[in-house]
C-alpha positions as CSV (number, residue, x, y, z in Angstrom):
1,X,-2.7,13.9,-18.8
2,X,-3.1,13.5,-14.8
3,X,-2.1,10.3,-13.8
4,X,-3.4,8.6,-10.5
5,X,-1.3,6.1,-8.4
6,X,-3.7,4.4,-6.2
7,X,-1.6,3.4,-3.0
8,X,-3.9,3.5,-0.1
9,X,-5.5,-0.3,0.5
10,X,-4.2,-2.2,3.1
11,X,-2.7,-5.3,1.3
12,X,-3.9,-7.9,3.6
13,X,-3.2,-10.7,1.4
14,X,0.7,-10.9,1.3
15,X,0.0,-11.8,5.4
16,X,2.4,-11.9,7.6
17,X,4.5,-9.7,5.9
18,X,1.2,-7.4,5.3
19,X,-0.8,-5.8,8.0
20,X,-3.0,-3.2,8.5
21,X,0.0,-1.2,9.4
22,X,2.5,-2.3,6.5
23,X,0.3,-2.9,2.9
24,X,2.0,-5.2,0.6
25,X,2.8,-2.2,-1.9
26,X,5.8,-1.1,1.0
27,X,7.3,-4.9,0.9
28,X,11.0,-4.1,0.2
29,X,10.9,-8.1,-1.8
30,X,11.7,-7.0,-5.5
31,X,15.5,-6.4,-6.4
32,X,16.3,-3.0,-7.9
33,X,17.9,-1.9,-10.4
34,X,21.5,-1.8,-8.6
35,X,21.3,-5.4,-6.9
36,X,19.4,-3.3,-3.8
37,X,15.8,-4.6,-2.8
38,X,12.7,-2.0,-3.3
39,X,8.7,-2.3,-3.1
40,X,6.2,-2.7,-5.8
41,X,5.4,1.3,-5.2
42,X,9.4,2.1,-5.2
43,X,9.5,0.2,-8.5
44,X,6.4,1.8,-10.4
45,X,7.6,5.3,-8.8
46,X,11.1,5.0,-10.6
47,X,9.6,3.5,-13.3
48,X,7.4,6.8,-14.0
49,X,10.3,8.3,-13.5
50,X,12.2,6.8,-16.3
51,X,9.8,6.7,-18.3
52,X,9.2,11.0,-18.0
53,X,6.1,10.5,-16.5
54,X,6.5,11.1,-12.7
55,X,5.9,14.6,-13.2
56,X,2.3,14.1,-14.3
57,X,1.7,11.6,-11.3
58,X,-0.1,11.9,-8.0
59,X,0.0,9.3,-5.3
60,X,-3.5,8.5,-3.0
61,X,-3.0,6.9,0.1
62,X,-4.8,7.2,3.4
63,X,-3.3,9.2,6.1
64,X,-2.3,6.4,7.8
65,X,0.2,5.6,5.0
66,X,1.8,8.7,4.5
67,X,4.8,8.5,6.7
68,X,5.8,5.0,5.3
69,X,5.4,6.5,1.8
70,X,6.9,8.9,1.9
71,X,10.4,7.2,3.8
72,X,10.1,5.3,0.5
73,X,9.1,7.9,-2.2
74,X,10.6,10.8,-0.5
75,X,9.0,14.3,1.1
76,X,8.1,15.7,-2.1
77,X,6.3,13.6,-3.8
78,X,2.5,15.0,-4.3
79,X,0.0,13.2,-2.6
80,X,-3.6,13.0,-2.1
81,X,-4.6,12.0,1.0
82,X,-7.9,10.5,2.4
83,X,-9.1,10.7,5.7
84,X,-9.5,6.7,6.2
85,X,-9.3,3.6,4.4
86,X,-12.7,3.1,2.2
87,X,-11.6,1.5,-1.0
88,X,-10.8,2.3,-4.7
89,X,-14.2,4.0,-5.9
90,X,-13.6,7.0,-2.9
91,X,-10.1,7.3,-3.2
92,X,-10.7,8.3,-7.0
93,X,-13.7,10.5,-6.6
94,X,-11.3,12.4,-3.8
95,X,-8.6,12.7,-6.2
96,X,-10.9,13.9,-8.9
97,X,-11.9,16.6,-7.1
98,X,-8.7,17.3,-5.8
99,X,-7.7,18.0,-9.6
100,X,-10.6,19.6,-10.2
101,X,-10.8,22.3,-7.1
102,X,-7.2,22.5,-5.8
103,X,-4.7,21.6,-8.7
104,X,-7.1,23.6,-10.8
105,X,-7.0,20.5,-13.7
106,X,-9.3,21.6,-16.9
107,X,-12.9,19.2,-17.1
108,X,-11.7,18.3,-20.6
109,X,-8.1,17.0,-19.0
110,X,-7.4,12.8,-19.4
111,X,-7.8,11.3,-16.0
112,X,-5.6,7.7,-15.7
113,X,-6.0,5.6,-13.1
114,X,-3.1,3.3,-11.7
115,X,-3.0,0.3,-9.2
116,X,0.6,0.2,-7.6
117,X,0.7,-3.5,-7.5
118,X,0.9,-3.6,-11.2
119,X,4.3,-5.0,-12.4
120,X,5.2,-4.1,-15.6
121,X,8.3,-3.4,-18.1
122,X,9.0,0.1,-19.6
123,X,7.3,-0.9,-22.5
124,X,4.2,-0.5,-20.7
125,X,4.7,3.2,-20.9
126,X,3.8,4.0,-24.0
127,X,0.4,2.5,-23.7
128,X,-0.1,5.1,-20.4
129,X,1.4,7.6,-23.2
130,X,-1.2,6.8,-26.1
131,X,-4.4,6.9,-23.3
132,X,-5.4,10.6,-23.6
133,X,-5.1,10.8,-27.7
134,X,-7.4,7.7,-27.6
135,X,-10.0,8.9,-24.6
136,X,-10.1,12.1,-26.5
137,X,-11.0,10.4,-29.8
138,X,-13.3,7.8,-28.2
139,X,-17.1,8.0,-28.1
140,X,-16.4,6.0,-24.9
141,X,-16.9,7.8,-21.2
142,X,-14.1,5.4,-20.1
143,X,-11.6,3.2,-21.3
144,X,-10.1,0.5,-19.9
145,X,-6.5,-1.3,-20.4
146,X,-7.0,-5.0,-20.6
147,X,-3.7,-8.0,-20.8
148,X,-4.1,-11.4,-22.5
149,X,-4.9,-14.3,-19.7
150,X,-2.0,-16.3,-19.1
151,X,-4.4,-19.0,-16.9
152,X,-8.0,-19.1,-15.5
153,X,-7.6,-16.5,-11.9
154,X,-10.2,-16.1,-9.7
155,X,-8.5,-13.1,-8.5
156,X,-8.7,-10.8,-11.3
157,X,-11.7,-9.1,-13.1
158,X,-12.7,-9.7,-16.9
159,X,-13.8,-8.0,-19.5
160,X,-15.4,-9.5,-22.1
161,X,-14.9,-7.3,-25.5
162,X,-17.6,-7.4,-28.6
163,X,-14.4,-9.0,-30.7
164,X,-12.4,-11.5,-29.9
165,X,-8.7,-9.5,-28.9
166,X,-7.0,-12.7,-30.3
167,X,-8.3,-12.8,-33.8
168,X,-6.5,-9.6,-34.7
169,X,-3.4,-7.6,-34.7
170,X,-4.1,-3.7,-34.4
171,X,-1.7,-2.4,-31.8
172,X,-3.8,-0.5,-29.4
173,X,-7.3,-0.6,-30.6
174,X,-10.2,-0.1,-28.7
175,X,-13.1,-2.3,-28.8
176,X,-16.6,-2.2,-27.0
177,X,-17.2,-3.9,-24.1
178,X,-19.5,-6.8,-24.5
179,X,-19.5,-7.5,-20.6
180,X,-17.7,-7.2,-17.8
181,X,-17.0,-10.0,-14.9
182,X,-15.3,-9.3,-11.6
183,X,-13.7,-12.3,-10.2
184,X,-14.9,-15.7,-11.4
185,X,-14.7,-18.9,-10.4
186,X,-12.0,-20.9,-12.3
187,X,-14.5,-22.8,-14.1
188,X,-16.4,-19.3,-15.3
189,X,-12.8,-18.0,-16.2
190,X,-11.8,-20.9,-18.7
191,X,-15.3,-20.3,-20.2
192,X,-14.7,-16.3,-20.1
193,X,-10.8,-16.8,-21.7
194,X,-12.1,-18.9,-24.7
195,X,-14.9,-16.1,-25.2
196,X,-11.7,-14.0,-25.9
197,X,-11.5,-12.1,-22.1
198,X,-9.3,-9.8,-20.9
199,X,-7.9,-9.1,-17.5
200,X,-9.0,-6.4,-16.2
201,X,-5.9,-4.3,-15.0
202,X,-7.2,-2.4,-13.3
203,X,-6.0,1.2,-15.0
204,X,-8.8,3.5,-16.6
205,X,-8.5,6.6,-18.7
206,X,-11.7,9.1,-18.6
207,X,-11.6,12.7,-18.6
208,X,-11.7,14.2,-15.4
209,X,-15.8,16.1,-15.5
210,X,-16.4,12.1,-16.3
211,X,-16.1,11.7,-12.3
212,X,-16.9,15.4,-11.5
213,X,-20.3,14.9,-13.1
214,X,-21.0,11.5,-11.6
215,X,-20.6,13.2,-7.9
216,X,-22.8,16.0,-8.8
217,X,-25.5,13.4,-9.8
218,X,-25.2,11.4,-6.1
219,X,-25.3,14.7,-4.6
220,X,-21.8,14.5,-3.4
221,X,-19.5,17.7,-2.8
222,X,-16.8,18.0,-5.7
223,X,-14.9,20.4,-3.9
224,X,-11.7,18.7,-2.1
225,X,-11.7,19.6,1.2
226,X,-15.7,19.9,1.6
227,X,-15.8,16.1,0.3
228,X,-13.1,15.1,2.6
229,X,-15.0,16.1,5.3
230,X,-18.1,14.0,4.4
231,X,-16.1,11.0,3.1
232,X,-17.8,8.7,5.0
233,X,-21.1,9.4,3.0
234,X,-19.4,8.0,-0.1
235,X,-19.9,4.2,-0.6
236,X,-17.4,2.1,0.0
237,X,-16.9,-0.1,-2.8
238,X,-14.8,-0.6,-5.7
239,X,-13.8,1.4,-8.6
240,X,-14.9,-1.5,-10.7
241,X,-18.2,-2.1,-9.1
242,X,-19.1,1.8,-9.0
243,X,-18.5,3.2,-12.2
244,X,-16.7,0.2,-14.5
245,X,-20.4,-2.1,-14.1
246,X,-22.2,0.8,-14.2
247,X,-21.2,3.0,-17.2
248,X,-22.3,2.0,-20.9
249,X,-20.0,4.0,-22.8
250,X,-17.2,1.7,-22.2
251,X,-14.6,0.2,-24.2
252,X,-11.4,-1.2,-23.7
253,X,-7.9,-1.0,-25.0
254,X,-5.4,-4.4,-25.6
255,X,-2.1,-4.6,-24.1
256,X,0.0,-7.9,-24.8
257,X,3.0,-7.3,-23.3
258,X,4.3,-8.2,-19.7
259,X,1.7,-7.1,-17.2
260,X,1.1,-8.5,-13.4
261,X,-1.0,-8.1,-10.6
262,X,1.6,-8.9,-7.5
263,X,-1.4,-9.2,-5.1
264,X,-1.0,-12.9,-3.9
265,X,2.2,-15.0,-2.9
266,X,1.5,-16.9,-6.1
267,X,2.0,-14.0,-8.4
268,X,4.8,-12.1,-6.1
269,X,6.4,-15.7,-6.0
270,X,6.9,-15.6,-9.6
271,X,9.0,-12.5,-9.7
272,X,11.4,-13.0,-6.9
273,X,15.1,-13.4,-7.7
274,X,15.9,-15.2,-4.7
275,X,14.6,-18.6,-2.6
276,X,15.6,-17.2,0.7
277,X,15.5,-13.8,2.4
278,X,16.2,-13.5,5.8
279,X,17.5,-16.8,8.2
280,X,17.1,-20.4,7.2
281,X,17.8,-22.4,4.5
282,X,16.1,-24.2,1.1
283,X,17.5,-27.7,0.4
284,X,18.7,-28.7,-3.4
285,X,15.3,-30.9,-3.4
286,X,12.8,-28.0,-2.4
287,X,12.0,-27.2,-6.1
288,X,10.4,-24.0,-6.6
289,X,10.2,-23.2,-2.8
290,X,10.8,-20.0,-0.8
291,X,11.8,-18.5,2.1
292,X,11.5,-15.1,3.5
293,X,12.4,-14.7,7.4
294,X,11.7,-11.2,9.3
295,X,12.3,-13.2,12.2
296,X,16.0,-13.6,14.5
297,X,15.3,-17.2,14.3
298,X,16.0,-19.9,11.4
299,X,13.7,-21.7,9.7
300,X,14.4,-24.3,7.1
301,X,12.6,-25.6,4.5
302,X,13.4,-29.7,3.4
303,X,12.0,-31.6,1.0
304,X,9.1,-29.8,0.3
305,X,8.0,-28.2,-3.2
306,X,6.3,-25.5,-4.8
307,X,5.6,-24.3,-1.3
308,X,5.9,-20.6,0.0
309,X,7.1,-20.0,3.7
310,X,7.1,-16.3,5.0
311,X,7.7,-15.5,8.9
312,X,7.2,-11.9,11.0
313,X,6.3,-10.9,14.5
314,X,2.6,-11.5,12.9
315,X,2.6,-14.7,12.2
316,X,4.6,-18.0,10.2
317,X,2.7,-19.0,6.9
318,X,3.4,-22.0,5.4
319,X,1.1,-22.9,2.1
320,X,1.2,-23.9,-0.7
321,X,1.6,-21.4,-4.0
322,X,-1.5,-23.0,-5.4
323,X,-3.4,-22.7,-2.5
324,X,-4.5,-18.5,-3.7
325,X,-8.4,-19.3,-2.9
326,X,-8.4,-21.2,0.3
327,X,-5.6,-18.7,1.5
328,X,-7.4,-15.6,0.8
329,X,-10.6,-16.3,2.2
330,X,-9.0,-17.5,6.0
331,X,-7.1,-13.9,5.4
332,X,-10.3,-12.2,5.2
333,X,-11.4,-13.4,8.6
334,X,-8.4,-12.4,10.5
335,X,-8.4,-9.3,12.3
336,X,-5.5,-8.9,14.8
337,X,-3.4,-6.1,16.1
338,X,-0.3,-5.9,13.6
339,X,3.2,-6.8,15.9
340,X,5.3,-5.1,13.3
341,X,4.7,-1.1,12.1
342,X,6.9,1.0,9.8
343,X,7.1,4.8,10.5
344,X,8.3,8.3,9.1
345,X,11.1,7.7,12.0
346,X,11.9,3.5,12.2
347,X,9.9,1.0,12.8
348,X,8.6,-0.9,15.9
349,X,8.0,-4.4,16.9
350,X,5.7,-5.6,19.9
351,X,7.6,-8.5,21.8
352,X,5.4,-9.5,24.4
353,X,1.8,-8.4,25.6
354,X,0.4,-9.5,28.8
355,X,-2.3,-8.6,31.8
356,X,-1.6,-9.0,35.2
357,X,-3.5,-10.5,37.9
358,X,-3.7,-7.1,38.8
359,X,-5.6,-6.2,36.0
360,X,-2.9,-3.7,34.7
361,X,-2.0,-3.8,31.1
362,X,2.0,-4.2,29.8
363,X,3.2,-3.9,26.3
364,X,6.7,-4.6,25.5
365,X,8.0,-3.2,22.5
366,X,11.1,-2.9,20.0
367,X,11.8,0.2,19.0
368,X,14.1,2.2,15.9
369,X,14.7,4.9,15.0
370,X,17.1,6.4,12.3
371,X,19.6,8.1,12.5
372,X,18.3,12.2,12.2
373,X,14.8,11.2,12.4
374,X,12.8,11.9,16.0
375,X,9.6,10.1,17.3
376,X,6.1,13.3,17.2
377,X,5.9,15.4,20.6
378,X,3.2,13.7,22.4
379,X,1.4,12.5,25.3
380,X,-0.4,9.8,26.6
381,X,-3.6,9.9,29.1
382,X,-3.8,5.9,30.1
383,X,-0.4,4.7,30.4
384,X,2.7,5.2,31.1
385,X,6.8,4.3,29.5
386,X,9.7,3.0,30.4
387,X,12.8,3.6,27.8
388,X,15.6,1.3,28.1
389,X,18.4,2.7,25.8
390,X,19.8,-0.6,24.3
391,X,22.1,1.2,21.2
392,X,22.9,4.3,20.0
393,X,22.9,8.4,20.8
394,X,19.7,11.2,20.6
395,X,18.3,14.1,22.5
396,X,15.2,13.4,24.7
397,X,12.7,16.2,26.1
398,X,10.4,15.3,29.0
399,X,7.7,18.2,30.0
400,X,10.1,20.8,28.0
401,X,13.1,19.4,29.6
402,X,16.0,17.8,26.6
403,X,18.8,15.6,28.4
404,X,21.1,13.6,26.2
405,X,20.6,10.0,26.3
406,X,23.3,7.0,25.7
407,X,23.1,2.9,25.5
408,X,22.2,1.4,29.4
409,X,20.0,5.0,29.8
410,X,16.6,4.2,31.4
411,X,13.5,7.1,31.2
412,X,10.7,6.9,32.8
413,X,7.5,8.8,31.5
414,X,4.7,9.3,33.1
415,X,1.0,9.8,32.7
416,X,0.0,13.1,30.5
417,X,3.9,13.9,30.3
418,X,4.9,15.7,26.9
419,X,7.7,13.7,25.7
420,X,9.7,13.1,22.0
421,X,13.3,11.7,21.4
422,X,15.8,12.7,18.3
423,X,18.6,10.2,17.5
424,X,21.4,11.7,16.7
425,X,23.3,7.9,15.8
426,X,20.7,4.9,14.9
427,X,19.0,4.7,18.4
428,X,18.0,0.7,19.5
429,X,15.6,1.0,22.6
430,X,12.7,-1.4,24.7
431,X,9.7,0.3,25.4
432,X,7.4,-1.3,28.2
433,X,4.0,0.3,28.3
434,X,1.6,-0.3,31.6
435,X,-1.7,1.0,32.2
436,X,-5.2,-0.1,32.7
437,X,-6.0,0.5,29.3
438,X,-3.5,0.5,26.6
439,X,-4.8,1.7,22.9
440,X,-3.2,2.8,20.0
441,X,-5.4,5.7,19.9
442,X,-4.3,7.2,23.0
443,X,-1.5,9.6,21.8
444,X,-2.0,13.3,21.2
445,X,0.4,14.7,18.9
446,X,1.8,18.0,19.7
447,X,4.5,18.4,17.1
448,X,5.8,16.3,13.6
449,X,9.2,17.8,12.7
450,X,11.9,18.7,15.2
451,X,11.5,22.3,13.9
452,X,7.9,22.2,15.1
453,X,8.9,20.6,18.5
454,X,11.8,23.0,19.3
455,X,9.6,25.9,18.3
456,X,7.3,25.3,20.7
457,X,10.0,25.5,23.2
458,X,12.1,28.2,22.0
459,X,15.3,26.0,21.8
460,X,17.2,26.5,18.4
C-alpha cells in the first residue's frame, strides 16, 4: 500500500490565521502529546508514525509549501511536489504518476488517499490497514471511507449507500454506492442523514493503473515530470467531482469511530484544549468562547457566548461558531496580500505599507530568522533594502562580500545587489523596502542552502 497525504490547498477558511501563505494544516492550535502545541499535518504525520505507517506515506504539496513543511515535518520526509496550487483531482493524478514512473510502484499496488485536516484517533489506523485486502477483493474501481453524521453540514460531501449503514453491524463492510452528494444545503442533509448518508471523508483506496488509466483516456502524460510540465492542462477541480461522481464501480466502506474534518472554526473550535492563546482574556460568563491573539496587543472577550475571536497581522475575526455558511462565503471573496508568511528560515510580518506623494513604493517589514538557518542568495531588480539589526548575531554577504552583523547594525542593499544573511543567534531585524514597484515576484534566487551560497563563492 502507497498512502497519499494531500497537504497542498491553501486553507483559506481558518482566516486570519490562514492565508495564501500559511494554510490552516500548518496552524500550531492543537496540543501535542507532551503539553507542546503542533498542526493538524504535525499530528497526522506522528500519527502515521505511531501507527507504523509513515514509511508507506508520501506528502503532496505545492512548491510554495515546501519550506513551511518541511520546518514542521522535517528534511526527509518524501514529497511530491506540484508546480502550483490547482486542487485535489491534479494533485492526485501527479502523485499517481509519480508512483507509477519515478518510485517505480506496481499498476496492481493499493493507492489511499488522505486529506491532512482529518482528525482522528489511532484507532482509525486499522481501517487505513484493512483498505488494500478490501480494494483487492472488491469488484469496485474505488472505495471510499465514509463516518456516521453527527449533524446536518453543509460543508461535507455525502454518500448515499444502497443499505442503510445504521441497520447493521458488520465492522468494515462495503456497500454500493446508491448516490453521491457534495455539499448540501442543511435542509438536503437532514433528508440525506435519515436516507442513512455518510460523510464523505474524503480518503479513497483504488489501485494505482485506476488513475494511470484514467490519464491515458484524457490524453494526459502519465509520466511525472512530462505531466508536471503540462499541469496546467489538467482541470482544476476536485477529486470528488472528477473521479468520485464520475466512476460507477464505487462502493464505500463504514467507519464509526471518532473522525473530523478541522476545516472551519466550528469544527477546529471543538477540539481546542484551551479558551485563550495569545494576549487577552475570557470572562467566567463567556460560555464556550475563544480566544486566539497573534497580535502584541490584548483583546478581551466579555459577556459574549459561543463566539470565536481570532486576531493576526491579517485581520480580527469575530463571529459566531454557528455562523460556518455566512463565514465561508465572505472568505471566498477576499483576496488580499497575506501580512504574515512562514519560511524554511522564520517568518516575516509586514507592519506598514505606504506610497508616497512621490509615487515611490515602501514596505516595512518584521523579520526572523532562526537561529542556523539563512535567508536564499538573491537579488532584486525594482527595489531596494534597508536592514536594521534589532536582535541577535549572523554573517551577511553583499555582492560576494560577508561582514558580521550585530543588534543597532544598519545595511543598505541596493538595486540588482546579490545579497543573503545566516544567523548565527536568533536574528530580530526591520526590513524597509522602496521602489517604484514592489512585487513579491521580484526576487531571483541564486542559492537555497548556505553550502550552495558559499560554494558559489569559494568560502568554506
Amino acid at each position: 500500500m502507497k498512502i497519499i497525504l494531500l497537504s497542498g490547498g491553501s486553507g483559506k477558511r481558518l482566516w486570519p490565521l490562514s492565508n495564501s501563505k500559511r494554510a490552516k494544516q500548518y496552524l500550531p492550535v492543537l496540543e501535542g502529546p507532551r503539553g507542546g502545541m503542533e498542526s493538524m499535518l504535525q499530528r497526522l504525520w506522528r500519527q502515521l508514525d505511531e501507527a507504523d505507517l509513515q514509511e508507506h506515506t508520501r506528502i503532496a504539496t505545492c512548491r510554495e509549501q515546501v519550506e513551511i513543511l518541511q520546518r514542521q515535518v522535517g528534511l526527509e520526509a518524501p514529497l511530491i511536489i506540484e508546480p502550483e496550487q490547482r486542487d485535489t483531482f491534479p494533485a492526485v493524478a501527479l502523485a499517481a504518476a509519480y508512483l507509477y514512473s519515478i518510485a517505480g510502484v506496481s499498476l496492481s499496488e493499493t493507492i489511499i488517499i488522505m486529506p491532512v485536516d482529518a482528525y482522528v484517533d489511532n484507532d482509525f489506523f486499522s481501517c487505513i490497514r484493512g483498505l488494500p485486502k478490501l480494494s483487492r477483493e472488491s469488484r469496485a474501481e474505488l472505495l471510499m471511507v465514509g463516518t456516521r453524521p453527527s449533524f446536518p453540514s453543509e460543508q461535507y460531501g455525502y454518500i448515499v449507500p444502497e443499505i442503510s449503514p445504521y441497520q447493521e453491524d458488520e465492522g468494515m463492510c462495503e456497500r454500493k454506492v446508491r448516490r453521491f452528494k457534495e455539499k448540501p444545503y442543511e435542509a438536503e442533509a437532514e433528508s440525506l442523514i435519515a436516507d442513512g448518508a455518510f460523510w464523505n471523508s474524503g480518503i479513497y483506496a483504488f489501485q494505482l493503473d485506476f488513475i494511470i488509466a484514467m490519464l491515458m483516456n484524457r490524453g494526459l502524460p502519465i509520466h511525472y515530470d512530462e505531466l508536471y510540465k503540462q499541469y496546467s492542462k489538467i482541470p482544476r477541480g476536485s477529486f470528488e467531482v472528477e473521479v468520485t461522481q464520475k466512476t460507477d464501480a464505487r462502493s464505500v466502506i463504514g467507519y464509526d469511530g471518532e473522525w473530523k474534518d478541522l476545516g472551519t472554526w466550528k469544527t477546529l473550535s471543538e477540539e481546542l484544549s484551551f479558551d485563550r492563546l495569545g494576549l487577552g482574556e475570557v470572562s467566567a460568563d463567556s460560555e464556550q468562547s475563544q480566544l486566539i491573539n497573534e497580535l502584541d496587543i490584548p483583546i478581551s472577550i466579555i459577556g459574549l457566548s459561543n463566539v470565536f475571536v481570532a486576531a493576526s497581522p491579517d485581520g480580527i475575526l469575530v463571529t459566531s461558531k454557528d455562523a460556518d455558511s455566512v463565514l465561508n462565503a465572505k472568505l471566498r471573496s477576499m483576496n488580499e496580500r497575506p501580512k504574515y508568511e512562514e519560511h524554511r528560515w522564520g517568518h516575516s510580518r509586514v507592519i506598514d505599507s505606504a506610497v508616497m506623494a512621490s509615487g515611490l513604493h515602501s514596505v516595512t517589514k518584521r523579520v526572523f530568522i532562526s537561529a542556523g538557518q539563512n535567508l536564499s542568495y538573491q537579488m532584486h531588480f525594482k527595489r531596494k533594502e534597508v536592514w536594521t539589526i534589532i536582535a541577535g548575531e549572523g554573517l551577511i554577504v553583499i555582492d560576494e562580500l560577508f561582514r558580521h552583523i550585530a543588534p543597532g547594525d544598519t545595511i543598505v542593499i541596493p538595486e540588482r545587489s546579490r545579497h543573503s544573511l545566516r544567523a548565527i543567534t536568533d536574528v530580530e531585524l526591520i526590513e524597509v523596502q522602496t521602489g517604484q514597484q514592489i512585487n513579491e515576484d521580484d526576487v531571483i534566487r541564486l542559492g537555497v542552502t548556505w553550502d550552495e551560497i558559499t560554494s558559489q563563492l569559494n568560502m568554506a
